[in-house]
N, C-alpha and C positions, 0 to 999 in steps of 0.2 A: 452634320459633320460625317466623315467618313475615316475607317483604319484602312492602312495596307496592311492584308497579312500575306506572308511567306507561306507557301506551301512545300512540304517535303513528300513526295512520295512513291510508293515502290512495292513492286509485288510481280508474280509471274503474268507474262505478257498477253494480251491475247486484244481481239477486237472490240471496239467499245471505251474502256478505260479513258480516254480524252474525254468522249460526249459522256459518261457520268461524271465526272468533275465536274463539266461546263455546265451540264443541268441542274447540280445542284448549288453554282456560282450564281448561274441567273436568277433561278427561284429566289435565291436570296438578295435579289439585285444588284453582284457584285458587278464589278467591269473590270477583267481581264487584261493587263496592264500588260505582262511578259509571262515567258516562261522557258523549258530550258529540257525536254524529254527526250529520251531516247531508248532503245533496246539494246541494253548492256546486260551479253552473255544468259539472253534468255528474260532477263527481269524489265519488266515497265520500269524507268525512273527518273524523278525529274523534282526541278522544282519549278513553281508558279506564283508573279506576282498578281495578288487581287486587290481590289478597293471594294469594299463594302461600306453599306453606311452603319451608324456605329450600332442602331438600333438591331441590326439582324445579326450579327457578329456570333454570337450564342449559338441562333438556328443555325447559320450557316457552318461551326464547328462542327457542331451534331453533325447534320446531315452527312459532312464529309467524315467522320470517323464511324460513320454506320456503313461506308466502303469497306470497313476491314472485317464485317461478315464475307463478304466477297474474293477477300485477300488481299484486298489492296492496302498497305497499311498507310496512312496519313496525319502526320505532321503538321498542327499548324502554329506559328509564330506571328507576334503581332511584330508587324517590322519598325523600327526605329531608323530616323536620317541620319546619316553619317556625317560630321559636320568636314564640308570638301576643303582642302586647302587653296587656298586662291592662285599661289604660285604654282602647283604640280600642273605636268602636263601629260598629253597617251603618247607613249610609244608602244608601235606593233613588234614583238618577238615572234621569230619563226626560225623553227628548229629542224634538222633531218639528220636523220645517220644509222648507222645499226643499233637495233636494238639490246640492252642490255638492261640490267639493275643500275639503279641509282641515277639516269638523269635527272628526273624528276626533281627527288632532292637535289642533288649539287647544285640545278639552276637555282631552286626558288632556294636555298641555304642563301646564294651569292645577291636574289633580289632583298631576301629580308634582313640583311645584313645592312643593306644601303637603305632601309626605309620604303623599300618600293613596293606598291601591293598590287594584287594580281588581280585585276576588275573579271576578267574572263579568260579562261584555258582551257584549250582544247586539243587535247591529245586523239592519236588514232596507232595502230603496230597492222601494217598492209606488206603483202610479200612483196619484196624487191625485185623489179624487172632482170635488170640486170647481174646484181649481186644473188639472186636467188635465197637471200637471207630476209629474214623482218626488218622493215624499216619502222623508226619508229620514228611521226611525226610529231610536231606541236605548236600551236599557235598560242600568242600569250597577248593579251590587251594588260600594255601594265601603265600605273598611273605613280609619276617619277617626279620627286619631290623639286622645288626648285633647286635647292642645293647639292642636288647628282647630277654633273656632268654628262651630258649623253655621250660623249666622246671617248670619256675615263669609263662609263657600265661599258661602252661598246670594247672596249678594251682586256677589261677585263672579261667579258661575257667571252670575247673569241680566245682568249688562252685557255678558259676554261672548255673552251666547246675542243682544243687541241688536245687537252688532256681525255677527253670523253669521246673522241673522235667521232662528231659532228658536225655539221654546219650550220651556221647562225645567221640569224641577217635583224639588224634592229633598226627600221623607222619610224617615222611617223605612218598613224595607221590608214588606211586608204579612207579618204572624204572628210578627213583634220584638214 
């Protein structure tokens, strides 16, 4: 048998930090299922899904929390399935406009309001070509219960992107 665990992790950036993870995922014969890194404002961070079999689960903890001599600090979570709703389906959200306080919230306030959860977001704040101001972008993978209307969120998502002066666009995500 094997567990997925969750990894969280984060510490100042430098080179290496992937291949010590991954070295000591294999040692412990995990298999490398996803993950999710970046360099945000200087720090390593990310999260990683693993499978490990259940027997090394232990060693494989250790070894990754003997990183945080090195700084890296890590997190691990045994993950549980989510039980999926058979009706929900993906809609892709993508967002642009100037940057400000509070998009973030007021969208995801308006998805969690309707039941809709956010599988994946990804935001970015890049200088505006033209505008010469911060743009701030976002991409949203969200998974939209049967009983939301894609027609009524798209609706409401663009009054709300009027009021936050925005642009919104809601499909289906590319290769649904």
């Amino acid at each position: 048998m094997t567990t997925s665990l969750i990894l969280n992790v984060i510490g100042p950036d430098r080179p290496g930090l992937v291949n010590a993870i991954a070295d000591r995922a294999t040692a412990a014969g995990a298999n490398w299922l996803e993950s999710r890194l970046a360099n945000l404002a200087g720090q390593f961070a990310g999260i990683v899904h693993l499978q490990v079999p259940d027997e090394r689960v232990a060693t494989l903890t250790q070894a990754l929390q003997a990183l945080e001599t090195h700084g890296l600090r890590v997190s691990v979570t045994h993950a549980q399935s989510a039980a999926a709703d058979p009706g929900a389906r993906l809609l892709q959200l993508d967002l642009v406009g100037q940057d400000h306080p509070g998009i973030v919230k007021e969208i995801s306030h308006v998805l969690f309001a309707r039941g809709i959860s956010i599988d994946e977001l990804d935001t970015e704040c890049v200088e505006g070509s033209m505008s010469g101001g911060t743009l701030f972008r976002a991409t949203a993978r969200l998974r939209v219960p049967a009983n939301v209307s894609t027609d009524a969120l798209r609706q409401v998502l663009e009054g709300l992107a009027n009021d936050l002066m925005v642009d919104v666009e809601l499909d289906s995500p590319a290769g649904a």
